[in-house]
C-alpha positions in Angstrom: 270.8 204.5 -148.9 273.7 203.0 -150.6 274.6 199.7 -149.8 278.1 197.9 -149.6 278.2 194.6 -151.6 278.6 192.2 -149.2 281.4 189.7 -150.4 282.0 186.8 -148.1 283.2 188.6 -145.3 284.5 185.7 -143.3 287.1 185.4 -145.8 288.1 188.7 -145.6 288.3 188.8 -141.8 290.7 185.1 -142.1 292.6 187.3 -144.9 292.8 190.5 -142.6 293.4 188.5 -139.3 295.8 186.3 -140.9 298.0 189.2 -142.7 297.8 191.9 -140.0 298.6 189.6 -137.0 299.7 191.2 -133.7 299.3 194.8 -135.0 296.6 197.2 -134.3 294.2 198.6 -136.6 293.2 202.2 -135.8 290.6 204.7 -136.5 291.0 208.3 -136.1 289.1 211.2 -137.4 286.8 214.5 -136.4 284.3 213.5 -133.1 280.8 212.1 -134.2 282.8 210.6 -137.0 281.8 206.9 -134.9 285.3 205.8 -134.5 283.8 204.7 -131.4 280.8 203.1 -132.5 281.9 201.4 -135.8 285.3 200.5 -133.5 283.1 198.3 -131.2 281.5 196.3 -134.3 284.3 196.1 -136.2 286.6 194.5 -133.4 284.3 191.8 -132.9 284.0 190.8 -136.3 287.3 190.2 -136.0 287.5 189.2 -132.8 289.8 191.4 -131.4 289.8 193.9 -128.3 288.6 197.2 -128.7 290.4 199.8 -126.8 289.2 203.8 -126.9 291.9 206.4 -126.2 289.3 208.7 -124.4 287.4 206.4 -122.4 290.8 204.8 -121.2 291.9 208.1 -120.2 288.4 208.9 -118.6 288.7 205.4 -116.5 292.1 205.9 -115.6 291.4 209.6 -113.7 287.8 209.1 -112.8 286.5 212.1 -114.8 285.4 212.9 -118.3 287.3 214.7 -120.9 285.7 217.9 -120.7 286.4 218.6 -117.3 290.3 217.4 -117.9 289.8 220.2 -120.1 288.1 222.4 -118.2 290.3 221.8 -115.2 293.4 221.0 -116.5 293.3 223.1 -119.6 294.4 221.6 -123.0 297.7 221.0 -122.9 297.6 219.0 -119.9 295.1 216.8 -122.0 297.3 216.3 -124.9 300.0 215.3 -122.3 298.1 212.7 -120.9 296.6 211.1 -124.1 300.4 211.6 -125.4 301.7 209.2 -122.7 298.6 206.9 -123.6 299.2 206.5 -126.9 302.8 206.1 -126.0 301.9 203.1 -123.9 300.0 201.5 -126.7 300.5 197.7 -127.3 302.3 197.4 -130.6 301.8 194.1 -130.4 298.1 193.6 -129.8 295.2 192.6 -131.8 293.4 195.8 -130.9 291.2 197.9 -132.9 291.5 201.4 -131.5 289.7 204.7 -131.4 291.3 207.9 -130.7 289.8 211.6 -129.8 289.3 213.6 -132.0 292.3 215.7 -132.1 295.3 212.7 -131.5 295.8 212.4 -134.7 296.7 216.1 -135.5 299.9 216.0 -133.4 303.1 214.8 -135.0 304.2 213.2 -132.1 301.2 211.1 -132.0 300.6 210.3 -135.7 304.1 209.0 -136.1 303.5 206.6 -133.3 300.4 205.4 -134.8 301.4 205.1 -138.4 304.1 203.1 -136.6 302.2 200.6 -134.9 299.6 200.2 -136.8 297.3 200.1 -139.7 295.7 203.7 -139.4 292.1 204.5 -140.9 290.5 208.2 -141.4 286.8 207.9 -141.3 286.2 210.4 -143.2 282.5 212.1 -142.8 281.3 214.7 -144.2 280.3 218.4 -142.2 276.8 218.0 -141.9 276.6 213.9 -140.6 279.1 215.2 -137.9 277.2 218.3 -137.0 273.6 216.1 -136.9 275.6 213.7 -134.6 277.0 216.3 -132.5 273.5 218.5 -131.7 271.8 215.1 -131.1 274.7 214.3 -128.4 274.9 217.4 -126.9 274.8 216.4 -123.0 277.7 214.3 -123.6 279.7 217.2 -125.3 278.8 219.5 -123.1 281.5 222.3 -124.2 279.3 222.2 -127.4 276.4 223.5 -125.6 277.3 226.9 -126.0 279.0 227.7 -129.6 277.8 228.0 -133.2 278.6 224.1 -133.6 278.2 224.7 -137.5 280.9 227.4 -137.5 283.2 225.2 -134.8 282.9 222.4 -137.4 283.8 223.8 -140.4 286.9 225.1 -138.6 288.3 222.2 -137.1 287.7 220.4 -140.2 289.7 222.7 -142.4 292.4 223.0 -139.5 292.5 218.8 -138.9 291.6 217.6 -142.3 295.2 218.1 -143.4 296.5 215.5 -140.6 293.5 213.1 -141.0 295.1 212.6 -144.3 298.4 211.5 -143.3 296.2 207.9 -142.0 297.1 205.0 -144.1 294.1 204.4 -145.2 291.2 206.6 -146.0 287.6 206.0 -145.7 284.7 207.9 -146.9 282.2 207.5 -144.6 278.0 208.3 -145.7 274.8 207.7 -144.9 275.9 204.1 -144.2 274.2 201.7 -141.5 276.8 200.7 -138.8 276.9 197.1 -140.2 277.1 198.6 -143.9 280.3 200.9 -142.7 281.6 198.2 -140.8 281.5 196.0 -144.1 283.0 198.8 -146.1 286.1 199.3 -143.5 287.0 195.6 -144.0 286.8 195.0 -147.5 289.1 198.7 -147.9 291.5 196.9 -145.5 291.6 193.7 -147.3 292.2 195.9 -150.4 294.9 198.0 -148.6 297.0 194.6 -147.5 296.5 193.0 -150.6 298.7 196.4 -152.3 300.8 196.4 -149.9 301.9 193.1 -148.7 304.6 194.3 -146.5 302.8 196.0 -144.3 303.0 193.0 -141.4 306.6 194.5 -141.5 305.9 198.4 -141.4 
């Protein structure tokens, strides 16, 4: 397994912390990508608030995604997460996740490469269909579809908007805390080249 050199990292989260103040830092990307997971870690090493799109909408109507879907249909959906990333604090120290497909509407994308510091974790097809078969009763409108077939679509259909992010990331066969590692020191590097970006 590769591993990230491992710098001082407290100095990178002062330098981070200290030059993108009051601005969110946000992950988007294809589901099982583990915006969620490496989200959670990587907001408190930096002591910030982590805030997921989905879950917020799931919390907010008492019922999971899929059956917003599956009742609602999908345009509905993208309404609702519309108006939630609308409502975003621009201001906040968050790190955010989004769902999968946020980040593939123009309307949605512009307000997050507004507000914040945007990051594509960008995995590769076959760590996002191992993560999607072993989480299958939380996905359940995976259940029953060629999930090798969906994937490749959605990648070459979303791919194109992942790109538009700030900031990209290739994400391996990392540990959490070794991905986590490697997201800071490319964000140090990104404010370093662009020291403006408290103002963008």
């Amino acid at each position: 397994m590769n591993k990230i050199v491992n710098k001082n990292l407290s100095e990178v989260i002062n330098y981070i912390n200290f030059n993108h103040k009051n601005k969110p830092i946000i992950l988007v990307g294809m589901m099982g990508a583990g915006k969620s997971a490496i989200g959670k870690i990587l907001a408190k090493s930096l002591k910030r608030l982590f805030y997921d799109i989905d879950q917020n909408i799931e919390d907010r109507y008492n019922m999971k995604i899929y059956e917003i879907f599956d009742r609602y249909g999908e345009e509905k959906f993208r309404d609702i997460e519309y108006e939630e990333i609308k409502n975003i604090n621009s201001n906040a120290n968050n790190v955010i996740a989004t769902g999968g497909g946020a980040f593939t509407f123009e309307r949605n994308y512009s307000i997050l490469n507004d507000i914040g510091l945007t990051i594509w974790l960008n995995t590769n097809k076959n760590n996002i269909i191992e993560r999607l078969k072993k989480n299958l009763n939380n996905r359940p409108l995976l259940k029953d579809i060629d999930i090798e077939t969906y994937v490749e679509s959605l990648l070459l259909k979303r791919n194109p908007f992942y790109s538009k992010a700030k900031l990209t990331i290739i994400s391996k066969n990392y540990s959490k805390n070794e991905m986590r590692n490697k997201i800071l020191l490319e964000i140090e590097k990104y404010l370093v080249k662009n020291s403006n970006v408290k103002n963008n």
